[in-house]
DSSP file (Angstrom, degrees, kcal/mol; ACC not computed):
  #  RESIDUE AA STRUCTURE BP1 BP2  ACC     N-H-->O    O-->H-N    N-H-->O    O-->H-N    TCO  KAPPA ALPHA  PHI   PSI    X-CA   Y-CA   Z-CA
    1    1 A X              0   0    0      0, 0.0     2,-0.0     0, 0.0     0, 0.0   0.000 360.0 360.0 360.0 143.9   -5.3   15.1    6.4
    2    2 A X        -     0   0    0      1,-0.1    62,-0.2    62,-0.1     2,-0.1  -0.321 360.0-119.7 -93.3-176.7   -2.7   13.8    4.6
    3    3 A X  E     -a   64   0A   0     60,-2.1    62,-1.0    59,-0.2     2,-0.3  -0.366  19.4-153.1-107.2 167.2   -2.3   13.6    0.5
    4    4 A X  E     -a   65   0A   0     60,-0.1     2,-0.4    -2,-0.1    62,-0.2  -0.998   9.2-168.6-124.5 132.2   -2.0   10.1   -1.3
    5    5 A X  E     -a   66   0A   0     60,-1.9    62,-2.1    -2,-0.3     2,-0.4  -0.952   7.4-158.0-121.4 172.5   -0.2   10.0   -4.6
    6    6 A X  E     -a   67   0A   0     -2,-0.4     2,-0.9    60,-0.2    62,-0.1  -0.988  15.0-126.8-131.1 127.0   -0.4    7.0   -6.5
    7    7 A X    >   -     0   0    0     60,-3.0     3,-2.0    -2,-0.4     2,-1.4  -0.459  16.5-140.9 -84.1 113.6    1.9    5.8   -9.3
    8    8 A X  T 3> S+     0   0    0     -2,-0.9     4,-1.0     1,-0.3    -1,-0.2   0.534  93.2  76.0 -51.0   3.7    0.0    4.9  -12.4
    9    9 A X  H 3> S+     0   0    0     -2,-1.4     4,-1.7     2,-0.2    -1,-0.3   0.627  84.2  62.4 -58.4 -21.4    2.1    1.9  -13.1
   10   10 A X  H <> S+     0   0    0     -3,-2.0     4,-2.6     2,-0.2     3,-0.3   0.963 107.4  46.2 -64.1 -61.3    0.3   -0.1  -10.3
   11   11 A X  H  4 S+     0   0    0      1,-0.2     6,-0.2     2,-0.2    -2,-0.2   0.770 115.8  48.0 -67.3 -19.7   -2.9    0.4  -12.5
   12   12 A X  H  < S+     0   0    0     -4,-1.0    -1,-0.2     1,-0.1    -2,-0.2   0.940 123.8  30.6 -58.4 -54.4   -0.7   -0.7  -15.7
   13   13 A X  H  < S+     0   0    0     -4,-1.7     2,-0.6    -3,-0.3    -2,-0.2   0.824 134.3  31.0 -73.4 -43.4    0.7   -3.6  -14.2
   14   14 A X     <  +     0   0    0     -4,-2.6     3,-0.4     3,-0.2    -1,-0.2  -0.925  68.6 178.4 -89.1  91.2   -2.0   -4.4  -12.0
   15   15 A X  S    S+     0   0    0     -2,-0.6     3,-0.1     1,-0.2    -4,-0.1   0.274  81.8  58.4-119.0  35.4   -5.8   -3.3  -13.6
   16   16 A X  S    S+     0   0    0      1,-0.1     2,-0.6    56,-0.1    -1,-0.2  -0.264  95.2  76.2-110.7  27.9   -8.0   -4.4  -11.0
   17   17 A X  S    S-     0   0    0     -3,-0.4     2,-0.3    -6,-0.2    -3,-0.2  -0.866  73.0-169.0-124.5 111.1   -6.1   -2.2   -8.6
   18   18 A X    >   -     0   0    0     -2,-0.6     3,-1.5    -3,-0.1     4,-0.3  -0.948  36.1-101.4-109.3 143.6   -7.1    1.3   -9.1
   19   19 A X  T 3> S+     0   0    0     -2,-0.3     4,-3.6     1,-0.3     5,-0.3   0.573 125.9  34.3 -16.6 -46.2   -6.1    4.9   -8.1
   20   20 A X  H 3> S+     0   0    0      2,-0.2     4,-2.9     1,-0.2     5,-0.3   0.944 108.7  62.1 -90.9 -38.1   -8.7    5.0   -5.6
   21   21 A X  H <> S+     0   0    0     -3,-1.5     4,-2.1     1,-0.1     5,-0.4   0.890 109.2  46.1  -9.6 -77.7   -8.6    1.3   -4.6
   22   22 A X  H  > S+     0   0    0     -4,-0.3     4,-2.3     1,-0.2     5,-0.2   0.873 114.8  47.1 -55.5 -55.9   -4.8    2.2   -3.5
   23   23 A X  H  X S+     0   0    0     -4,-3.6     4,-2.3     2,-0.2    -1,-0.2   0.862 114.7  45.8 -49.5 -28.3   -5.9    5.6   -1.5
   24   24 A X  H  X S+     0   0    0     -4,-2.9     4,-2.1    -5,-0.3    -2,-0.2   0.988 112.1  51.3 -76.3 -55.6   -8.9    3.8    0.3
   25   25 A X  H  < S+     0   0    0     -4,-2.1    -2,-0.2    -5,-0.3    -1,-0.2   0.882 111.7  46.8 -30.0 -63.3   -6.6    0.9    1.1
   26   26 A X  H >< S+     0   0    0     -4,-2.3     3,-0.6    -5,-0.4    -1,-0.2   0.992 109.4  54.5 -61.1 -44.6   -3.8    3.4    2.7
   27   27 A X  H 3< S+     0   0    0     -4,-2.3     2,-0.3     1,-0.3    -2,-0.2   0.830 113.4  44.0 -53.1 -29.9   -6.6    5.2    4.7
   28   28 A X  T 3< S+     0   0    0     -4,-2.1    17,-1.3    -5,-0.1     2,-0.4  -0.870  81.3 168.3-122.4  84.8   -7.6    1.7    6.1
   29   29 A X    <   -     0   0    0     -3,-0.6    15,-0.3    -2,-0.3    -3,-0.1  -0.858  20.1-172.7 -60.8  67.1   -4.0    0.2    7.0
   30   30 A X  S    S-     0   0    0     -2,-0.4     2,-0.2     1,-0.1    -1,-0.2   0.843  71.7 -12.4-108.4 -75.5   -4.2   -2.9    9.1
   31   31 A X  E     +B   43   0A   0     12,-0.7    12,-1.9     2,-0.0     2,-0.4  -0.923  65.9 168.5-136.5 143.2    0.1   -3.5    9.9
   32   32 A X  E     -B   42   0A   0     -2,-0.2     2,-0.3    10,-0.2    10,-0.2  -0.953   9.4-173.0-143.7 171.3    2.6   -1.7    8.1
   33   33 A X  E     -B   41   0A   0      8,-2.2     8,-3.2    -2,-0.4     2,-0.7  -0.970  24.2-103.7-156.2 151.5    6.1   -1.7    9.3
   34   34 A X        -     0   0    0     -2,-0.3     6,-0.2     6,-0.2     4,-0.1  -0.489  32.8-144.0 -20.0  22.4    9.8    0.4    8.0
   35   35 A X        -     0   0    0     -2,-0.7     3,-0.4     3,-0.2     4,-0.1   0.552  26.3-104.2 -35.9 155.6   12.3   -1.2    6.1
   36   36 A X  S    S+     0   0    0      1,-0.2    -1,-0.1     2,-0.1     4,-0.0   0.783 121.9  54.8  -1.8 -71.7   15.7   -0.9    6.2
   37   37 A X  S    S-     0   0    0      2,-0.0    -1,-0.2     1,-0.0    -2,-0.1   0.725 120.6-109.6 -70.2 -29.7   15.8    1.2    3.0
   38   38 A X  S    S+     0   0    0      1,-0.5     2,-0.5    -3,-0.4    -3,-0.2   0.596  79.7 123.0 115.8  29.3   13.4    3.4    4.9
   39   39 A X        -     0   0    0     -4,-0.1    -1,-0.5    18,-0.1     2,-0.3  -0.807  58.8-113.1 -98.9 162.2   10.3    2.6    2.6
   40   40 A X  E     - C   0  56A   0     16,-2.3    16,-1.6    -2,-0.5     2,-0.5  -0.718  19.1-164.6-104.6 154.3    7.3    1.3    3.9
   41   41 A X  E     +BC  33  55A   0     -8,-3.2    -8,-2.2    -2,-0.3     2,-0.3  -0.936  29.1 145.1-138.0 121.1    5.7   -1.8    3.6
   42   42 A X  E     -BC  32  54A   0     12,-1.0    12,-3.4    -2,-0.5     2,-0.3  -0.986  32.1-145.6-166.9 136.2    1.6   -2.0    4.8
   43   43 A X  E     +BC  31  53A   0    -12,-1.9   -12,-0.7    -2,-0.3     2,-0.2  -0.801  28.0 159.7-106.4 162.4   -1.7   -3.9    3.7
   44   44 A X  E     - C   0  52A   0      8,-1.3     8,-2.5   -15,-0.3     2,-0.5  -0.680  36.0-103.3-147.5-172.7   -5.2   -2.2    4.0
   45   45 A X  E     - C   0  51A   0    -17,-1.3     6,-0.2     6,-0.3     2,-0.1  -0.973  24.4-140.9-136.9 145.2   -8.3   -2.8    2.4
   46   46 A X  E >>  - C   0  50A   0      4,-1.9     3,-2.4    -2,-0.5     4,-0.6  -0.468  42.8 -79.3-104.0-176.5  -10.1   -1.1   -0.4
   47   47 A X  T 34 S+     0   0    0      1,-0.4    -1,-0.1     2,-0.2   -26,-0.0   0.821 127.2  57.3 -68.8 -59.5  -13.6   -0.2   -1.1
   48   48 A X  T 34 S-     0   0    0      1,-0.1    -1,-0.4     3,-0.0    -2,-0.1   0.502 118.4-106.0 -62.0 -17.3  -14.3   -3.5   -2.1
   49   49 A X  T <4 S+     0   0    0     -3,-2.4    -2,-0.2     1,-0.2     2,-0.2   0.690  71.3 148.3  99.8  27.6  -13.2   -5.3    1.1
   50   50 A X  E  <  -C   46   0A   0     -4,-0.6    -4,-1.9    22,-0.0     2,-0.6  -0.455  53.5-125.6 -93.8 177.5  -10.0   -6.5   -0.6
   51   51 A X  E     -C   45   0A   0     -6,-0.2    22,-0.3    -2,-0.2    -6,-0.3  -0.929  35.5-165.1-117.4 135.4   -6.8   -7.0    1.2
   52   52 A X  E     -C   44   0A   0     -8,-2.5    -8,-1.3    -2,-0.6     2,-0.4  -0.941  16.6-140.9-112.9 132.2   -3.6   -4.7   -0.8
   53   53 A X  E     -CD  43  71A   0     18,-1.1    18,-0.8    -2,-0.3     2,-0.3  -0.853  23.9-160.2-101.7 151.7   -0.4   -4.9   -0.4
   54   54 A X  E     -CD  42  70A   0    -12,-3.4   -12,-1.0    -2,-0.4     2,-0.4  -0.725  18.2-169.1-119.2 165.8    1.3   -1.5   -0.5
   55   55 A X  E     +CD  41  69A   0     14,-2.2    13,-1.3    -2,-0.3    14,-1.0  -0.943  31.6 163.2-134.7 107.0    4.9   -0.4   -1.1
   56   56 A X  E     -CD  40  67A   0    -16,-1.6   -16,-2.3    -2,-0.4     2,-0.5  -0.874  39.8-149.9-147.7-151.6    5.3    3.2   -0.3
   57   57 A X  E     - D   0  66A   0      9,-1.7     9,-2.4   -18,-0.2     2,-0.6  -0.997  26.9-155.6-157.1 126.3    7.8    5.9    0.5
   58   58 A X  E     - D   0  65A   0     -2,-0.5     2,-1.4     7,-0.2     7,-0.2  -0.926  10.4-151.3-123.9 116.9    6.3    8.9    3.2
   59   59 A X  E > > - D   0  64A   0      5,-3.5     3,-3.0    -2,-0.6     5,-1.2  -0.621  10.0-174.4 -83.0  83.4    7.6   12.6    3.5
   60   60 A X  G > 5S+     0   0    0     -2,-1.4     3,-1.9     1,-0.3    -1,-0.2   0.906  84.4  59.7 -50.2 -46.5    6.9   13.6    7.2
   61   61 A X  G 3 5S+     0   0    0      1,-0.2    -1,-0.3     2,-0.1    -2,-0.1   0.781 125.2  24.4 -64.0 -14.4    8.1   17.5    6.5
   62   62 A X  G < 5S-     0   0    0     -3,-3.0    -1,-0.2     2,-0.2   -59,-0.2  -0.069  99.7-135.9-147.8  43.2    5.0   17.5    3.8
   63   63 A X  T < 5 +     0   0    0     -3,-1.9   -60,-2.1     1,-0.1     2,-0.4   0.686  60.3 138.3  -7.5  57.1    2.7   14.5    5.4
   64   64 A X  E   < -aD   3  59A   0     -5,-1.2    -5,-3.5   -62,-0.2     2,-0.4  -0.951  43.4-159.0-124.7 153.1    2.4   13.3    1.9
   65   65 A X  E     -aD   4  58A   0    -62,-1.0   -60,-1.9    -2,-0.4     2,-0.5  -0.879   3.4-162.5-126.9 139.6    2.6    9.5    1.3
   66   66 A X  E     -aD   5  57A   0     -9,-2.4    -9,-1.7    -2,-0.4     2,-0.3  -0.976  12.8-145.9-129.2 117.7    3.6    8.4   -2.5
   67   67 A X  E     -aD   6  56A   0    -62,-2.1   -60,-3.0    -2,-0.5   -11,-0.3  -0.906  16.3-176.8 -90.7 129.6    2.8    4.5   -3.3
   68   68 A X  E    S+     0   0A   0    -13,-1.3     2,-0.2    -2,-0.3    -1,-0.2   0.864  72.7  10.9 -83.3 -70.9    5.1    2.8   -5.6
   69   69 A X  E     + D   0  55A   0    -14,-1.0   -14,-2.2   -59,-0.1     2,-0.3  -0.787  58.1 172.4-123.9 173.2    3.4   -0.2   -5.7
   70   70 A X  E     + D   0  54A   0    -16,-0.2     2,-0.4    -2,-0.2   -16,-0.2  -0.933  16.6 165.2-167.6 131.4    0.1   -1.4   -4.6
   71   71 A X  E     - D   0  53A   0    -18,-0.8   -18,-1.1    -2,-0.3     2,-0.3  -0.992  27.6-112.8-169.3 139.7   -1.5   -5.3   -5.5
   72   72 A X  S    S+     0   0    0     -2,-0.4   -20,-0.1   -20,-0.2     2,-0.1  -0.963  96.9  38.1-135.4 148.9   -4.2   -7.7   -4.5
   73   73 A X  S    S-     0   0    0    -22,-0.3     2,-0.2    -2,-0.3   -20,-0.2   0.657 100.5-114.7 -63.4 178.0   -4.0  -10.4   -3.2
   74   74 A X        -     0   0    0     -2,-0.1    -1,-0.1   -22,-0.1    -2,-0.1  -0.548  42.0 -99.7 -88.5 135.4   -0.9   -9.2   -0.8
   75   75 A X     >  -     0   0    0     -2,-0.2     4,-0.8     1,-0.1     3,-0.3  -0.327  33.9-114.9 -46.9 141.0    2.4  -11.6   -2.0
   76   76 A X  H  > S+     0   0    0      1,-0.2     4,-2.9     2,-0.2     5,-0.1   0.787 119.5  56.0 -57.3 -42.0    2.6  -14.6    0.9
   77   77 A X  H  > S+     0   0    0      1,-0.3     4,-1.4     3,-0.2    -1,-0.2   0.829 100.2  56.1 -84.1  -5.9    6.3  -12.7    1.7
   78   78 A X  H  > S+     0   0    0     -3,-0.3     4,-1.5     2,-0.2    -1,-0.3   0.788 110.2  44.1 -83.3 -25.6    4.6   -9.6    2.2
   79   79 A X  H  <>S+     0   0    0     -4,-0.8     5,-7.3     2,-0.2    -2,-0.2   0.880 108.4  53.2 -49.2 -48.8    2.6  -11.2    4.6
   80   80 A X  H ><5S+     0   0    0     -4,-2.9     3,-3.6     1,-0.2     4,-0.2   0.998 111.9  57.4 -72.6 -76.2    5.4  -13.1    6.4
   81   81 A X  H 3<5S+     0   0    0     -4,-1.4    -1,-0.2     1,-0.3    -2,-0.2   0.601 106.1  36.9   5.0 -65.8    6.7   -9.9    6.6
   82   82 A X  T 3<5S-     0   0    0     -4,-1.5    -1,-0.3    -5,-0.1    -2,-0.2   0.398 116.6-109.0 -93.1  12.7    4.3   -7.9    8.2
   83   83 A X  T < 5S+     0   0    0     -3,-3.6    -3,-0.2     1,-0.1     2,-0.2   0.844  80.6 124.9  59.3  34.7    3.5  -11.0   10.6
   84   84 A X      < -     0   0    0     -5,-7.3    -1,-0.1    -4,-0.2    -2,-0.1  -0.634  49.5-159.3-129.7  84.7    0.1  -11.9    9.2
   85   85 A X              0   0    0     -2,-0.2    -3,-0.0     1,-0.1     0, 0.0   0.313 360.0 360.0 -31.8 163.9    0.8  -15.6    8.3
   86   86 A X              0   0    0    -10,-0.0    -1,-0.1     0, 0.0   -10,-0.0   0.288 360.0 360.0 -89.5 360.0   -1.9  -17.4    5.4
């Protein structure tokens, strides 16, 4: 299975978003898509049935996934983004 790291600066900036929030939320990913820059950009939902938008960056040779950022609710352009309108 693959590993989650999380960066504590989402829980600084954010502190109703917490470590495991952000892992449960990746495990349960409802649309994510590529960017450009070759980050990723995906909501899920965490324990708590909330909907997170994630920012994170994935190493296929060591199927570990590192989240940058992580917030709830998901930004309206992160929405538009992933094509799930308000």
């Amino acid at each position: 299975m693959s590993q989650v790291g999380v960066h504590p600066r989402i829980a600084r900036r954010h502190p109703d978003v917490c470590e495991n929030d952000v892992v449960v939320a990746m495990r349960s990913m409802i649309r994510y898509k590529c960017r450009d820059t070759g980050e990723w950009l995906a909501v899920g939902t965490d324990a708590k049935s909330r909907l997170i938008g994630l920012v994170y960056i994935y190493d296929e040779d060591e199927d570990f996934f590192f989240v940058f950022h992580g917030m709830t609710p998901p930004s309206g352009k992160t929405l538009r983004e992933l094509g799930l309108e308000r």
